[in-house]
Structure formats: structure tokens, C-alpha cells
ZADOPA-430007 format. One record per residue: residue in three letters; x, y, z of N, C-alpha, C, CB in turn. Coordinates in pm, 1 decimal, always signed. Glycine has a CB too. Example, Ala and Ser with C-alpha at 12.3 -4.5 7.8 and 13.67 -1.06 7.14 Angstrom:
BEGIN
rest	n_px	n_py	n_pz	ca_px	ca_py	ca_pz	c_px	c_py	c_pz	cb_px	cb_py	cb_pz
ALA	+1319.0	-569.0	+780.0	+1230.0	-450.0	+780.0	+1320.0	-330.0	+780.0	+1130.8	-447.3	+904.6
SER	+1285.0	-225.0	+708.0	+1367.0	-106.0	+714.0	+1290.0	+3.0	+787.0	+1408.4	-59.8	+572.5
# end
This chain:
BEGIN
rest	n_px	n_py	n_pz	ca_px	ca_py	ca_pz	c_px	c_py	c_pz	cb_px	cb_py	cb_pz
UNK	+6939.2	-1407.5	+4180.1	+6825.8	-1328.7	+4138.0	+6777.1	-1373.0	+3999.9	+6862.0	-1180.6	+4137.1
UNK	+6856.5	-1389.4	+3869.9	+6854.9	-1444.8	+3777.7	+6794.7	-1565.9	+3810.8	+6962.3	-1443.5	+3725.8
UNK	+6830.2	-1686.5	+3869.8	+6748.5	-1777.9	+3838.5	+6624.8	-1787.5	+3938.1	+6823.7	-1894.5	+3828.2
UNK	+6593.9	-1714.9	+4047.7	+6455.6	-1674.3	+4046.4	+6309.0	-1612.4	+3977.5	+6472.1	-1630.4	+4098.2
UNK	+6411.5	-1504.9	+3865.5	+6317.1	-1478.5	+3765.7	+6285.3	-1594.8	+3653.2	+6365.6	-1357.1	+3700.9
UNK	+6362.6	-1682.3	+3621.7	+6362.0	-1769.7	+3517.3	+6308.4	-1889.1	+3599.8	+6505.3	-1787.6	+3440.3
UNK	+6296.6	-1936.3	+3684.9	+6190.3	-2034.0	+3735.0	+6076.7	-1988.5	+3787.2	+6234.4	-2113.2	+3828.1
UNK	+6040.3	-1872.3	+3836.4	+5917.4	-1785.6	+3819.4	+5848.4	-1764.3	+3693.6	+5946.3	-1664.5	+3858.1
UNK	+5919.3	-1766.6	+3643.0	+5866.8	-1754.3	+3419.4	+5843.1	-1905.2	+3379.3	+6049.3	-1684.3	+3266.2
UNK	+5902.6	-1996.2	+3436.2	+5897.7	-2166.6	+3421.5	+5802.3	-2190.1	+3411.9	+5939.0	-2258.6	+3512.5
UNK	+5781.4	-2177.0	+3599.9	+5672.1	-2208.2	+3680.4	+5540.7	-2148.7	+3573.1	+5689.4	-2128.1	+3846.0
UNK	+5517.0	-2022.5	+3533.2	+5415.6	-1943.9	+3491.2	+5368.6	-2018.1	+3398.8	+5444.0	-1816.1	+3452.1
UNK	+5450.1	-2068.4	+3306.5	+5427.1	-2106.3	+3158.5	+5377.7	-2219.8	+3207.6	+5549.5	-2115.7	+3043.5
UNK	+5453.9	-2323.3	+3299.9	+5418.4	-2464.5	+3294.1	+5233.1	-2498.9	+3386.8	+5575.9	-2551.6	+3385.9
UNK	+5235.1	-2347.4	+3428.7	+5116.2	-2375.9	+3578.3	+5046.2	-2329.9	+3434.4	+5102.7	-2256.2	+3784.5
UNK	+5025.4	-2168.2	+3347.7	+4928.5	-2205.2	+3239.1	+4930.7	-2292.2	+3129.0	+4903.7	-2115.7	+3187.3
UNK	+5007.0	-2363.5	+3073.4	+5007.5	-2465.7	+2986.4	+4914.1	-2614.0	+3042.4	+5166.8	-2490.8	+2962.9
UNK	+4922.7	-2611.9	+3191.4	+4846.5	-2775.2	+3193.5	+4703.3	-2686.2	+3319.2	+5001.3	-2970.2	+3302.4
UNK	+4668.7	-2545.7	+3259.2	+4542.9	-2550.6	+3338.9	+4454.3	-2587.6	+3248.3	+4499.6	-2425.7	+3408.5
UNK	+4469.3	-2615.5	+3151.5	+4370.6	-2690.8	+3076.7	+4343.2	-2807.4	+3071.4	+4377.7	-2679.4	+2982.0
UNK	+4439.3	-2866.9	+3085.8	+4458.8	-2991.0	+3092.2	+4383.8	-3079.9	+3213.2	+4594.7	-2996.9	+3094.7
UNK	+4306.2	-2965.8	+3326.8	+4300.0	-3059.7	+3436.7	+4137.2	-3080.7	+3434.3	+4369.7	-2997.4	+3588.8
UNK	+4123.6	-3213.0	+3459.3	+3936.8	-3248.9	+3378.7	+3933.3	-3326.0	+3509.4	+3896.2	-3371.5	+3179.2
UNK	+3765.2	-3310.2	+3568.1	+3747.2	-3334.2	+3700.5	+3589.1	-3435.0	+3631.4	+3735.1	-3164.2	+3824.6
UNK	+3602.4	-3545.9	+3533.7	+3526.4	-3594.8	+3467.9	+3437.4	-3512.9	+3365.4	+3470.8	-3655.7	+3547.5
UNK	+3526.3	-3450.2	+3250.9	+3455.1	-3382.3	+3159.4	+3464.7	-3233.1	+3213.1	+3308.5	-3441.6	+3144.0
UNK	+3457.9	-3213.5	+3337.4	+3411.3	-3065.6	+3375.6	+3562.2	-3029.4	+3364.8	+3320.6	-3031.9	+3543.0
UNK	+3558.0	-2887.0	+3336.4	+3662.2	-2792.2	+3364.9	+3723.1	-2737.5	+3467.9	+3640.6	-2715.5	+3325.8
UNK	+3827.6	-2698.2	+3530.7	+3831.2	-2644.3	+3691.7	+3816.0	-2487.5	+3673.9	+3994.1	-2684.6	+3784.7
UNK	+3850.4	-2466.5	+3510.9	+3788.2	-2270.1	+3488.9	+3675.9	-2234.0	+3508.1	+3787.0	-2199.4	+3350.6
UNK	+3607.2	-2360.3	+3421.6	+3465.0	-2296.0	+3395.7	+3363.0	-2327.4	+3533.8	+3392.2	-2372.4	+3242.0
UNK	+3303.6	-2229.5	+3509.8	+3220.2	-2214.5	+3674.0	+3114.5	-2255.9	+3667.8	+3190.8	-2079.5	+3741.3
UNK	+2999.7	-2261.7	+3517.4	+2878.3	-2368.8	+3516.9	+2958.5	-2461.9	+3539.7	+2780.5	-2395.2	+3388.2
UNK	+3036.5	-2545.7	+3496.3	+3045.3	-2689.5	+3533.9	+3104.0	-2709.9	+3625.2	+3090.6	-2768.3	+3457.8
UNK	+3151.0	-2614.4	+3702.3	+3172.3	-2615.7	+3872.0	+3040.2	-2678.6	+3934.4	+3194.1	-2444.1	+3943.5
UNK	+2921.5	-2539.7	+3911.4	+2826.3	-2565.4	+3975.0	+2759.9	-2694.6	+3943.6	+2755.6	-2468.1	+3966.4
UNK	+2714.7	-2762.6	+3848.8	+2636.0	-2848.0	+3791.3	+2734.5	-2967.2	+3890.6	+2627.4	-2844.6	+3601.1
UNK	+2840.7	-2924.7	+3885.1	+2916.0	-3089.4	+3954.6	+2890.7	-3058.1	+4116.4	+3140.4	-3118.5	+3917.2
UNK	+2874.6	-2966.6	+4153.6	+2823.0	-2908.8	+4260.1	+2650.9	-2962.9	+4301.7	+2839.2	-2752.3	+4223.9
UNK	+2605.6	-2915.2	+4229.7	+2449.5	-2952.7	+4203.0	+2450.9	-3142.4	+4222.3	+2393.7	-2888.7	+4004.5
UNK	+2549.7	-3149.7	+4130.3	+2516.5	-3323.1	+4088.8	+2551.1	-3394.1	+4217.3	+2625.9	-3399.8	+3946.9
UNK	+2694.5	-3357.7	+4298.7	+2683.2	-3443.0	+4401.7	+2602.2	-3469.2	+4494.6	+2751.1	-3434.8	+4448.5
UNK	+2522.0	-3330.3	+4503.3	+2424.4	-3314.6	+4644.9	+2313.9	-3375.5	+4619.5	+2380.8	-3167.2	+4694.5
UNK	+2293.1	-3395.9	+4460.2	+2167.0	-3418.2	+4461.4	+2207.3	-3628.3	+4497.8	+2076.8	-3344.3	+4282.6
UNK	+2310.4	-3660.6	+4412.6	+2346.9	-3811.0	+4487.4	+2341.4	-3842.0	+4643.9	+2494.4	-3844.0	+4456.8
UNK	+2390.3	-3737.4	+4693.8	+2426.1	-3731.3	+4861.5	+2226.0	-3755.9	+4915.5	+2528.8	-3507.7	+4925.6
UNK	+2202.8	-3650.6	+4887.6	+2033.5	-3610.5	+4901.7	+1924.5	-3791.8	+4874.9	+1987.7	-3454.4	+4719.9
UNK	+1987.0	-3809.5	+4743.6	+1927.2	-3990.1	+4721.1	+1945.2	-4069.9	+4801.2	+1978.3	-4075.1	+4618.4
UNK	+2072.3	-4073.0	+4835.4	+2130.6	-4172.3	+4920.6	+2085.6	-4130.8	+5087.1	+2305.1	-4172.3	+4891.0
UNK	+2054.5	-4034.8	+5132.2	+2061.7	-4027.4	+5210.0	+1882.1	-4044.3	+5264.2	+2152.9	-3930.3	+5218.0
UNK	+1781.6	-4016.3	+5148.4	+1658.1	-4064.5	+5160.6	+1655.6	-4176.2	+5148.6	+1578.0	-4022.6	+5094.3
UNK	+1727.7	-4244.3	+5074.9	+1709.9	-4407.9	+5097.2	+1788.1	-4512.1	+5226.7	+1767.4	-4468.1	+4954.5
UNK	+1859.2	-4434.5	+5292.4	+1899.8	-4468.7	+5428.9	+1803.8	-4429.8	+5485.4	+2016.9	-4419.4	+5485.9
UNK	+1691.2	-4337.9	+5465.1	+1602.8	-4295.7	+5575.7	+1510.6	-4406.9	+5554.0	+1536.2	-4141.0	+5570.4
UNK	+1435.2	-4464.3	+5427.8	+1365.7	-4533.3	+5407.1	+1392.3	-4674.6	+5434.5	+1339.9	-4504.0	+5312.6
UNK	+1500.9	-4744.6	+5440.3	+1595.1	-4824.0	+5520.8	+1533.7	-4821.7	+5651.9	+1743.7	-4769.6	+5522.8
UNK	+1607.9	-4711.6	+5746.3	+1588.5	-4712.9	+5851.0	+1390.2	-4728.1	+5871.7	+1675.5	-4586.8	+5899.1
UNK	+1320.7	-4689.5	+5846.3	+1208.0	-4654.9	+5861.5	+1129.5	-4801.6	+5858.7	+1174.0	-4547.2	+5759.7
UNK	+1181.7	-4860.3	+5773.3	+1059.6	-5046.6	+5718.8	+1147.9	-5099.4	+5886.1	+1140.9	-5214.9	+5463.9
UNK	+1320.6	-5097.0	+5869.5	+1339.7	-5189.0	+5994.9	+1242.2	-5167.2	+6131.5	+1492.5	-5166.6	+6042.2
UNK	+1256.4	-5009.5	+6170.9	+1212.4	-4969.1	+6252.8	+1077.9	-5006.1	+6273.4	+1237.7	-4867.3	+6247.0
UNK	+947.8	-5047.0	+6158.8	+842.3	-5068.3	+6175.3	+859.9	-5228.1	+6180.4	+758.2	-4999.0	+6081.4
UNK	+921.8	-5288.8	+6094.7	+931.5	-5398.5	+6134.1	+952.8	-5455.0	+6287.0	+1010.1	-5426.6	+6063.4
UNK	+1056.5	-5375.1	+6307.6	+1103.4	-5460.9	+6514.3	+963.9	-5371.1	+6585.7	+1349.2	-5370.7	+6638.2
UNK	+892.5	-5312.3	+6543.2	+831.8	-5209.2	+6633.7	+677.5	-5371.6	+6641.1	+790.6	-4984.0	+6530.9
UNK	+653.8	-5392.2	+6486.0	+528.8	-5501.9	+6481.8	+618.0	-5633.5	+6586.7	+479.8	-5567.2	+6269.9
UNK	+684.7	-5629.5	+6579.7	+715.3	-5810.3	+6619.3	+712.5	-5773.8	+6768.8	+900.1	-5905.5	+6557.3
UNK	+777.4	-5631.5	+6809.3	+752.4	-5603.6	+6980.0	+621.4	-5618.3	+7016.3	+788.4	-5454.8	+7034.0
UNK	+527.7	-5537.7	+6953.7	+418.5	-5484.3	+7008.6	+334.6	-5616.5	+6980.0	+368.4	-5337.5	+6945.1
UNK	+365.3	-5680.4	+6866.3	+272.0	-5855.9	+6862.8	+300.1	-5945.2	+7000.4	+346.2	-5981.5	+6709.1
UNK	+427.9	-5932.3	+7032.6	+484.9	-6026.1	+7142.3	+436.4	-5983.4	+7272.0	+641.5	-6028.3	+7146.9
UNK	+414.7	-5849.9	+7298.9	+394.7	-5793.0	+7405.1	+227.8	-5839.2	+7454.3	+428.6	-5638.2	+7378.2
UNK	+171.6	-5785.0	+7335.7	+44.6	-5817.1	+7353.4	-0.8	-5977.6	+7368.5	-16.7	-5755.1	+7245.0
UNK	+58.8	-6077.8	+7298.5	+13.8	-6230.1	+7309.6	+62.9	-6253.8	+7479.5	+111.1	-6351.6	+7174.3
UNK	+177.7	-6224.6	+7521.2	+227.2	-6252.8	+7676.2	+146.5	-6149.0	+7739.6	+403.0	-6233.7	+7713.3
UNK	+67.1	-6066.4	+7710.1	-17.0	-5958.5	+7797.0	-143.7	-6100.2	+7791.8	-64.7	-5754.0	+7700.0
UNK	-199.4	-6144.2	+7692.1	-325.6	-6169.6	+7696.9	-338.2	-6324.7	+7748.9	-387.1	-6138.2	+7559.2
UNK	-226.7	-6416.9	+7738.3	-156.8	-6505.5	+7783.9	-175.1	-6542.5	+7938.0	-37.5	-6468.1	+7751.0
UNK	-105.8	-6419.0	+7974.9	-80.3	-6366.9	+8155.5	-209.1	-6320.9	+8208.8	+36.1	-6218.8	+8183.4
UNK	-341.8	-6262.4	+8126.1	-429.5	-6239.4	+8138.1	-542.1	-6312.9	+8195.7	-431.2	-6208.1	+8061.1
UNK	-539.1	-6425.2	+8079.6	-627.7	-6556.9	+8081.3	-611.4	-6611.5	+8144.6	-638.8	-6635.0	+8007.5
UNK	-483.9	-6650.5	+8196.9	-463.4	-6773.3	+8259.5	-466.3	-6724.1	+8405.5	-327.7	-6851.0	+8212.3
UNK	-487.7	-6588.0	+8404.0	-489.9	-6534.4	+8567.7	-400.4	-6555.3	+8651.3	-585.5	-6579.1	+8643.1
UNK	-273.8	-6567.1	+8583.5	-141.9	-6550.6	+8679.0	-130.9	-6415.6	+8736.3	-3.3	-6576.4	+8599.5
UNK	-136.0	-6281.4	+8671.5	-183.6	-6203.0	+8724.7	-230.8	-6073.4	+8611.2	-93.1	-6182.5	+8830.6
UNK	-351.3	-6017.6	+8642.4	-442.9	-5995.1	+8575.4	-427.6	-5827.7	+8541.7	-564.2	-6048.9	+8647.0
UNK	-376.0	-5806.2	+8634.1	-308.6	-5650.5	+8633.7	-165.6	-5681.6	+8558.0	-278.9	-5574.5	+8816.3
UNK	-85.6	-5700.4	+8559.2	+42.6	-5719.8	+8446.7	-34.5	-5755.6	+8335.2	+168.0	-5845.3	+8478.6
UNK	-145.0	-5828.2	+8335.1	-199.3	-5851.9	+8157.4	-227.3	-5800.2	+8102.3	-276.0	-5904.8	+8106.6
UNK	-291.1	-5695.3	+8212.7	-349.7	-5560.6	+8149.9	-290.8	-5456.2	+8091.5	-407.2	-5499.1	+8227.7
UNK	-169.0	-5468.5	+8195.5	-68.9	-5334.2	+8155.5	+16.9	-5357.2	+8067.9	+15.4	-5276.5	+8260.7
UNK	+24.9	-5490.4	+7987.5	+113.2	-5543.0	+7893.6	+3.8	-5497.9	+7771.8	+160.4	-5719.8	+7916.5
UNK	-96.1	-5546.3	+7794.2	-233.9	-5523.3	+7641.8	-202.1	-5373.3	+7619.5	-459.6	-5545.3	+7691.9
UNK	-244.6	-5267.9	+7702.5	-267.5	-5157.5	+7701.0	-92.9	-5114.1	+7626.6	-327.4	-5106.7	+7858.5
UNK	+31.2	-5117.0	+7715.8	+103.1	-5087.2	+7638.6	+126.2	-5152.9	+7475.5	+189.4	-5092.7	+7714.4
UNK	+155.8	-5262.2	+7482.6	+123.6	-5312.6	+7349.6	+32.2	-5241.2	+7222.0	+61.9	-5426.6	+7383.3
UNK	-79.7	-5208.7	+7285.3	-159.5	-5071.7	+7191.1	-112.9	-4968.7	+7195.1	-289.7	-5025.8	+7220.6
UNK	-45.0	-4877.5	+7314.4	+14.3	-4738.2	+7274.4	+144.4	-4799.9	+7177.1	+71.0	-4629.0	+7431.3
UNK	+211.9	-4884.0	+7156.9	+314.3	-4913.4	+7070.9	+256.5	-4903.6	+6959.2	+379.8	-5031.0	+7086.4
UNK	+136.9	-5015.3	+6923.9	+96.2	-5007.2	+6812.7	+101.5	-4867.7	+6769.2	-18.1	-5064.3	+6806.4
UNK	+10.3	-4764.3	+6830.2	-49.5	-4666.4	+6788.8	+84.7	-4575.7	+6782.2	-174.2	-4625.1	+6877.2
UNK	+153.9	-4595.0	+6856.0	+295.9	-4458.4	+6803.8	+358.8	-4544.9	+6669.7	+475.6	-4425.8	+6968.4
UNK	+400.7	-4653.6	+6633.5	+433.9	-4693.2	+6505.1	+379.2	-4700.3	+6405.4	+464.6	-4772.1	+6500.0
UNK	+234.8	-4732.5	+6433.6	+166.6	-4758.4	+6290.2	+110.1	-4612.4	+6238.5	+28.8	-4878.7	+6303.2
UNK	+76.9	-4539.7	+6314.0	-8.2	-4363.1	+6291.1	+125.2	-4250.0	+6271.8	-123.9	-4296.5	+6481.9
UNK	+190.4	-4275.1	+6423.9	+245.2	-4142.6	+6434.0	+320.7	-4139.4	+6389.3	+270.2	-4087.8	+6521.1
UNK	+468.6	-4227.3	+6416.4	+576.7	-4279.0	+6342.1	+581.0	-4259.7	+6190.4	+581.9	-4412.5	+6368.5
UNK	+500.6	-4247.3	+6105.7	+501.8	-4254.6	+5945.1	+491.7	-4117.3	+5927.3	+378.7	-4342.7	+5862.9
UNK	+362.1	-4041.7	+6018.8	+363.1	-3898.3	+5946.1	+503.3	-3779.1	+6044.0	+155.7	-3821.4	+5968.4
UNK	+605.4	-3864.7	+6101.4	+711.1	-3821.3	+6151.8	+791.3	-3819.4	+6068.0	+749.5	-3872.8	+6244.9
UNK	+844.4	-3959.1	+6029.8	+921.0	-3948.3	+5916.6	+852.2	-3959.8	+5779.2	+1018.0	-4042.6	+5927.4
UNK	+865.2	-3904.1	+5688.5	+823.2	-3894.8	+5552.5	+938.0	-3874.1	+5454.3	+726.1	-3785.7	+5539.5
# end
């Protein structure tokens, strides 16, 4: 029983003696503004990073979207001319423009 109370009293002294001691880069683990602010600060890093993966994703996406819809359309107009067959040329042109038109219009005011 004795040495339960005296390492309970140890413990006490040694757990408040190094709560000061514990620094989470400058911030305190007591103090609760600099809880929050380190709180605040990561999300707002997380939040950056995570708009600039969107903006990432967004140029590739327009990028492969132009090189499809260019390719589609030259083998639409290609297949067209040369009257191999005139209905596939057509339906290659025409899609080729709804591509255009969902990447270059709609696509941008989707993602922002």
C-alpha cells in the first residue's frame, strides 16, 4: 500500500514537472489558442494542397480532353473526305464537338 502511494506521488510530480516541457513546435499542449491556431494552420495547408491537386488534376484533364477531341475530329474529317464512309465521319465530327464543348465551357465552370 505504501509503495503505491509513493509512486502515485512520483508519478504526480514527474507527469506535472515535464507538462511544460512538452512543445508541439513553439505551441503549448495547455494552452488552447495555440491548440487552435495549430489547428487552424494545418487545415488551412491541407485546404492548399488539396486545391492545388485539384488544379493539377484540371490542366491534365483539359489537356488529354484537347488532344482526344483534336484526333477524333481530324480521323472524323479524314474518313469524311475521302468517303470511306461518310456517316462514321460524321458521327466522329459531331462527337468530337460535344467533347469540345463539355471540356472547354462546361468542365471549367464545374470545377473552379
Amino acid at each position: 500500500m505504501f509503495k503505491k502511494i509513493i509512486f502515485a506521488i512520483i508519478s504526480i510530480v514527474v507527469l506535472f514537472s515535464n507538462i511544460y516541457c512538452i512543445n508541439v513546435r513553439g505551441y503549448t499542449l495547455l494552452d488552447s489558442n495555440s491548440t487552435e491556431d495549430l489547428f487552424e494552420n494545418l487545415s488551412s495547408k491541407f485546404v492548399n494542397l488539396f486545391e492545388k491537386i485539384v488544379m493539377i488534376l484540371k490542366g491534365a484533364i483539359l489537356n488529354i480532353s484537347r488532344i482526344a477531341y483534336s484526333l477524333v475530329a481530324m480521323v472524323g474529317v479524314l474518313i469524311y473526305f475521302s468517303r470511306l464512309n461518310k456517316r462514321l465521319g460524321l458521327d466522329l465530327i459531331k462527337g468530337a464537338l460535344i467533347l469540345a464543348l463539355l471540356s472547354e465551357i462546361i468542365f471549367p465552370f464545374l470545377v473552379r
